[in-house]
N, C-alpha and C positions, 0 to 999 in steps of 0.2 A: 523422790527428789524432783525438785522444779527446775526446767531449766530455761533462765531469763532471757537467751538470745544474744548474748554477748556484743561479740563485733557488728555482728549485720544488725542487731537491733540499735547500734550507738549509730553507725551509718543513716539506717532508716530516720533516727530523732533530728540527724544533723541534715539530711535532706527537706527534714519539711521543714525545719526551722530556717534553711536557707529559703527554703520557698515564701514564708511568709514573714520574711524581712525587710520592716517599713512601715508593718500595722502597729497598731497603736493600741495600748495598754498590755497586758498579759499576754496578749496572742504572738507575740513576736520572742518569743523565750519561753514559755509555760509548753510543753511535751503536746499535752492533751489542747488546750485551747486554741495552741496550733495548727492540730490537724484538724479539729473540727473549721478555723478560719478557714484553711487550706480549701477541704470539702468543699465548701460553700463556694468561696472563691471559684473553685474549679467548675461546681455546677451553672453560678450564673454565666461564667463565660462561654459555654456550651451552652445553655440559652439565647445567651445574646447574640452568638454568630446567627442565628436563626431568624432575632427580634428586628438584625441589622437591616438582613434584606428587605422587610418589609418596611422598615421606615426610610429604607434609600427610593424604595421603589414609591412611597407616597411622598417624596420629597420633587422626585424627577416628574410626577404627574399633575401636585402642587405649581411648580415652573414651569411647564406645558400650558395648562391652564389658562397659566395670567400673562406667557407670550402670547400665547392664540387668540384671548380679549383682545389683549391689544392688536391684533391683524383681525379680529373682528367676526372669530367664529368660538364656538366652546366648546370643550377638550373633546369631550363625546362626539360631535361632529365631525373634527378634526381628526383622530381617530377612523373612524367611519371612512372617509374621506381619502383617505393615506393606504388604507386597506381597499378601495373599492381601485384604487388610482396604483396597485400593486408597486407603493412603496413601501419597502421593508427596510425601516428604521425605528431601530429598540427606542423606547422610554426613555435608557441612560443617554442614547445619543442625540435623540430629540430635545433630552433636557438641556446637554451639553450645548447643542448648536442654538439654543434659546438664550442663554447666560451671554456664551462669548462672541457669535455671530448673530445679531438680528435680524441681520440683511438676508444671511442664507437661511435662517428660519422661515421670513415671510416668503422664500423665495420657494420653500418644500409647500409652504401653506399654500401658496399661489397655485405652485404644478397639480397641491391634490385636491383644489378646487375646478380647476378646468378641468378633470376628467371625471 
């Protein structure tokens, strides 16, 4: 005799079918086209936390860059120069002080060019 799973297998259907509530055609009601959605879903976003950092970190390096043009040295330098001049300030907050303040940007560029 087979046995189907009763309650915990009706729970399980209605879990992923809440999960994947909002996709479009059969995935969102259909058992099986569900989890397989779900699946996927669930792997790329477990990739993507991973894909994020790196495109946050070529984003904050991209803005670096083109403040530092503009105060007239490039990013590699810049860099170089911040490390040599034992300023320890991240990429994100390098980027940050490039966006919102320019003034204290050219003001970090400045201090890690005199030393």
């Amino acid at each position: 005799m087979r046995v189907k799973g009763g309650p915990q297998g009706h729970q399980r259907h209605k879990k992923v079918l809440k999960f994947t509530k909002g996709q479009r055609g059969t995935k969102h009601f259909l058992f099986r086209r569900a989890n397989e959605a779900m699946l996927k879903s669930m792997w790329y976003a477990y990739r993507d936390r991973r894909t994020r950092k790196r495109d946050l970190r070529k984003l904050w390096i991209t803005r670096i860059n083109a403040a530092a043009r503009l105060n007239g040295i490039s990013y590699s330098r810049l860099i170089y120069a911040l490390r040599k001049a034992n300023i320890n300030l991240n990429r994100k907050m390098l980027a940050d002080l490039a966006v919102r303040d320019p003034q204290a940007f050219a003001a970090v560029v400045t201090q890690a060019q005199a030393s």
